[in-house]
C-alpha positions in Angstrom: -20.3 1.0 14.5 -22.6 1.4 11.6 -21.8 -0.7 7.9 -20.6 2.3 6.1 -17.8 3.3 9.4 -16.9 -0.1 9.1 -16.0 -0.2 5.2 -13.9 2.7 5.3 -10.0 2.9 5.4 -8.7 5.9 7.2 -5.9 5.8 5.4 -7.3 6.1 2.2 -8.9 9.7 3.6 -5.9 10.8 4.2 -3.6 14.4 2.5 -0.2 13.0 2.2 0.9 16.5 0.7 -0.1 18.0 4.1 1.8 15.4 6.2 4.8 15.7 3.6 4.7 19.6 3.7 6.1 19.5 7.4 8.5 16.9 6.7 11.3 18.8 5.4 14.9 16.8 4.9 18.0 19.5 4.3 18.3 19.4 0.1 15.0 17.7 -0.9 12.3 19.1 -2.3 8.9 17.4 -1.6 6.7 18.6 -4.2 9.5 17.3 -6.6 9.9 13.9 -5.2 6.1 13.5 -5.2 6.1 14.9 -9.3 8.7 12.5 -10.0 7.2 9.6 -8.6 3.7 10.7 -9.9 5.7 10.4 -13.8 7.0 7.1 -13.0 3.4 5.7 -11.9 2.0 7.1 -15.2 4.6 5.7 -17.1 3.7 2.1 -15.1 0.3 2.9 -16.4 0.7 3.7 -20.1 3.3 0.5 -20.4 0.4 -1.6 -18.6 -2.7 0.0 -21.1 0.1 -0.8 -24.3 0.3 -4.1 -22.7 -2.7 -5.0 -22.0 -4.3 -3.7 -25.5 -1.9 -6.2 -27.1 -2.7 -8.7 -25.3 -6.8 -7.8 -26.1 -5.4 -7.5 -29.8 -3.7 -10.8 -29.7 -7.0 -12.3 -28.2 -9.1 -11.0 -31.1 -7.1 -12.0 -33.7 -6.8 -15.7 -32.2 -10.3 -15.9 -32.6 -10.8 -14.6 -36.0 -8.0 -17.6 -36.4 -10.2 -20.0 -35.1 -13.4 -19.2 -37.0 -11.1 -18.7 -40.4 -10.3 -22.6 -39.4 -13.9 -23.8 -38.2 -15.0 -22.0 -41.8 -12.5 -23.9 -43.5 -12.7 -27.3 -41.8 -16.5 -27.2 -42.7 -15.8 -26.5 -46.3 -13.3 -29.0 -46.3 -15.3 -32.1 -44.9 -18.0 -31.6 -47.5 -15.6 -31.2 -50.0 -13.8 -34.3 -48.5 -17.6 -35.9 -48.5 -18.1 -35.1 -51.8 -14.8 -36.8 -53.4 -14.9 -40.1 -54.8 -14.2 -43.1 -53.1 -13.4 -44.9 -56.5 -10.0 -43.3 -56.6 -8.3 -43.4 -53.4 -5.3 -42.1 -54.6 -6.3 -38.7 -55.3 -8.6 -38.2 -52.2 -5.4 -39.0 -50.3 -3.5 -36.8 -53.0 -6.1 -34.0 -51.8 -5.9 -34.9 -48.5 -2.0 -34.2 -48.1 -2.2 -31.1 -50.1 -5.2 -29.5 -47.7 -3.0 -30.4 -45.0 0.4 -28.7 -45.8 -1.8 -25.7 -47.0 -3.1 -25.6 -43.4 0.7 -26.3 -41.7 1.5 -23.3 -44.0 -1.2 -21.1 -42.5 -0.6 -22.6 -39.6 2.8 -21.3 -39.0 2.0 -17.8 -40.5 -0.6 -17.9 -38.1 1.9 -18.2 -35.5 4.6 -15.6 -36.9 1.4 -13.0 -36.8 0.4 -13.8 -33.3 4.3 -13.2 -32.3 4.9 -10.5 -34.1 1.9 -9.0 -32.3 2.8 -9.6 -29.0 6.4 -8.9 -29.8 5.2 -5.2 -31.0 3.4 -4.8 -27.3 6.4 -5.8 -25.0 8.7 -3.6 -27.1 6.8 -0.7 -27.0 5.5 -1.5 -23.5 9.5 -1.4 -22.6 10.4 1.3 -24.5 7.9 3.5 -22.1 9.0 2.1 -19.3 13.0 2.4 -20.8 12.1 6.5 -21.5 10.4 6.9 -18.4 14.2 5.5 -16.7 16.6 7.6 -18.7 14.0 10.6 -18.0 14.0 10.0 -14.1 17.9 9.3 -14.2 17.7 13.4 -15.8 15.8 14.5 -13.2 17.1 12.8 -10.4 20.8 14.7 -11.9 19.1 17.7 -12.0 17.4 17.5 -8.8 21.2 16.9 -7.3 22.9 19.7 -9.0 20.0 22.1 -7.9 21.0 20.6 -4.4 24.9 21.1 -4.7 24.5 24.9 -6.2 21.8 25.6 -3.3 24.8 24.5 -0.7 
């Protein structure tokens, strides 16, 4: 067997719609079962692109974070350098206030970051929660084509 005979799947050459097209069940229509499940696997794939671009916009802003906070640390450890050891009351004075200032950034930091992935998953779900109630329709529809064709 040559490389290329090897690599290949029959089962990824095959038509399904032509095996399908003989395969006839009393009520159901092929076509229509292969439409409906063709919906529900773009639906899967728009909920995974929402996902996964919040996930890349979650990643970028984390690192805009982090060079916001090496920037800063920089800036502070020269200003800290620069302070006066004669009064050590108001370096440590300085010192607490540069550190609730980052504990406040900190945490709005953190309400971003989870308000950005909490945007994603909801609309991720909401998709995948259309996509549902749609199929739920068609399957209803689908029946009562079925019942009136009886």
């Amino acid at each position: 067997m040559t490389a290329a005979k090897k690599a290949t799947n029959p089962f990824f050459d095959l038509d399904f719609t032509k095996y399908t097209a003989d395969f006839k069940i009393p009520g159901v229509d092929v076509n229509e079962m292969m439409a409906f499940q063709r919906k529900n696997m773009e639906a899967l794939t728009k909920a995974n692109k929402v996902a996964f671009d919040g996930f890349q916009a979650v990643a970028q802003r984390q690192g805009e974070i982090f060079k916001s906070l090496l920037d800063k640390v920089q800036t502070q450890g020269k200003d800290f350098a620069a302070t006066s050891a004669d009064d050590p009351m108001a370096s440590a004075a300085k010192q607490t206030e540069v550190a609730k200032a980052a504990y406040e950034e900190a945490l709005s930091n953190a309400k971003e970051l989870s308000g950005l992935v909490t945007k994603s998953q909801e609309e991720a779900l909401s998709l995948l929660q259309t996509r549902f109630t749609d199929s739920l329709d068609e399957f209803k529809t689908v029946i009562e084509k079925s019942a009136v064709a009886k």
